[in-house]
N, C-alpha and C positions, 0 to 999 in steps of 0.2 A: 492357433491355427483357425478357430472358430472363426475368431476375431477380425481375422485374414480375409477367410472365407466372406464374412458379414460384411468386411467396406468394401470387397469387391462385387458384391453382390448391390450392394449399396449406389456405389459409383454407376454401374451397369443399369441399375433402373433410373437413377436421376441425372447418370452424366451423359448418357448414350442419345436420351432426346437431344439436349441442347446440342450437342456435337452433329447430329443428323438435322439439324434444324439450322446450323451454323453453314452447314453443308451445300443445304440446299435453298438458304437464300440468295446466294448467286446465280442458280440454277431458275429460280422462280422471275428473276432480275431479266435473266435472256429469254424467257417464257413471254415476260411482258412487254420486254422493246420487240421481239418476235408479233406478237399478238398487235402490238400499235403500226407494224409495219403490212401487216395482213391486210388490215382495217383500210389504211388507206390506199393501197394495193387494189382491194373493193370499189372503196369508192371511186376510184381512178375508171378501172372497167365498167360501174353504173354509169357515169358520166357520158361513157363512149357509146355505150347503148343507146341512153337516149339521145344522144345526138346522132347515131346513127336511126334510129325511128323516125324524129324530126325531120331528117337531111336525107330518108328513104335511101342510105347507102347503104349496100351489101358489103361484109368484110372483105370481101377479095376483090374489090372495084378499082376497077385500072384507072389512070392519070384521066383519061376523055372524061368518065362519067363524073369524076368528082369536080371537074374543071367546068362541067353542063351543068351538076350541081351546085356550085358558088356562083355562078352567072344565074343562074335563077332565084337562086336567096339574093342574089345582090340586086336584082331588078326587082322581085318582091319589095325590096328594104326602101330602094329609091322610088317606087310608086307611094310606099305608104310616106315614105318623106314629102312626097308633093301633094297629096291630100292633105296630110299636117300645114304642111305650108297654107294652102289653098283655104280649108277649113278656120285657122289662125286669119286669118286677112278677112273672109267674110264676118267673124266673131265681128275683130274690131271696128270693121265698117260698121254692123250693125250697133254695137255699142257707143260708138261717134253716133250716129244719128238717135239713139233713146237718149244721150246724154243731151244732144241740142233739144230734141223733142220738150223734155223735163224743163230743161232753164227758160224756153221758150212757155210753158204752160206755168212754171212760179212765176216768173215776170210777168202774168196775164192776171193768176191769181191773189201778188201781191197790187196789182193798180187796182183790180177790184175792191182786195180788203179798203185801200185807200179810198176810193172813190164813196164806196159804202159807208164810211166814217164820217166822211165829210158830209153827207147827204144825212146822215143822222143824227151828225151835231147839230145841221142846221135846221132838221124836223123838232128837235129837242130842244132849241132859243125858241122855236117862235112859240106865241103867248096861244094861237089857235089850234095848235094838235089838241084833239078831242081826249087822246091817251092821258096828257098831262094836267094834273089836277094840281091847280096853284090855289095854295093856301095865302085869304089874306092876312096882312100883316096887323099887327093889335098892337097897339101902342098904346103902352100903361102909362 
C-alpha cells in the first residue's frame, strides 16, 4: 500500500508536468499565430496613420476630400516629374559641353606637347645652345 501510495505520489510530481506541459503546447501554439496576427494587424493601422498625416486626411473624410486629396498628390507628383525632367536635360546639356570643352583643351594641349618637342629636339642638334656642353672626341 505504501508502495501504491509512493508511485502515485511519484507519477503526480514527475507525470503531471509533462502531461500540463503536453497540454499547453497547443495552447502556447494559438498564443503565437494569435500574437503574429496582432502584429501585423498593427502594423496595418501604423501604415494608415502615416499615410493619413502625410495625405492630412481625417478618418471620417467623405469621397470629395479624398478625391481633392489624390489630385493634389497627383499634381505634386507630376510637377516634381517635370523638374526631374527639366533638371536631367540641363545636367546633360551641361555635361555635353565640359565634355567638348575638355577634348577641345587636350587637343590644344597635346599639339603643344608636340610642338614643344620638336622645338627642343631641334634646340638640342644644334652645336650653338650655350646649355650643351660637347665633349671633344680623343682618338687613341
Amino acid at each position: 500500500m505504501v508502495v501504491l501510495i509512493a508511485v502515485m505520489l511519484g507519477f503526480g510530481y514527475f507525470g503531471l508536468p509533462l502531461l500540463i506541459e503536453k497540454e499547453t503546447e497547443r495552447l502556447r501554439a494559438d498564443v503565437q499565430t494569435l500574437q503574429q496576427r496582432l502584429d501585423s494587424v498593427e502594423a496595418f493601422v501604423k501604415s494608415e496613420e502615416e499615410l493619413r498625416q502625410r495625405t492630412q486626411l481625417r478618418p471620417d473624410a467623405d469621397l470629395q476630400s479624398v478625391v481633392k486629396t489624390i489630385n493634389a498628390v497627383s499634381h505634386r507628383i507630376a510637377s516634381l516629374e517635370g523638374s526631374l525632367k527639366k533638371n536631367t536635360v540641363t545636367f546633360e546639356e551641361t555635361l555635353s559641353k565640359q565634355k567638348s570643352t575638355s577634348e577641345e583643351a587636350f587637343k590644344k594641349q597635346g599639339e603643344s606637347i608636340d610642338k614643344s618637342q620638336i622645338d627642343c629636339g631641334d634646340i638640342l642638334s644644334s652645336e650653338r645652345h650655350p646649355c650643351i656642353y660637347r665633349f671633344p672626341v680623343l682618338e687613341v
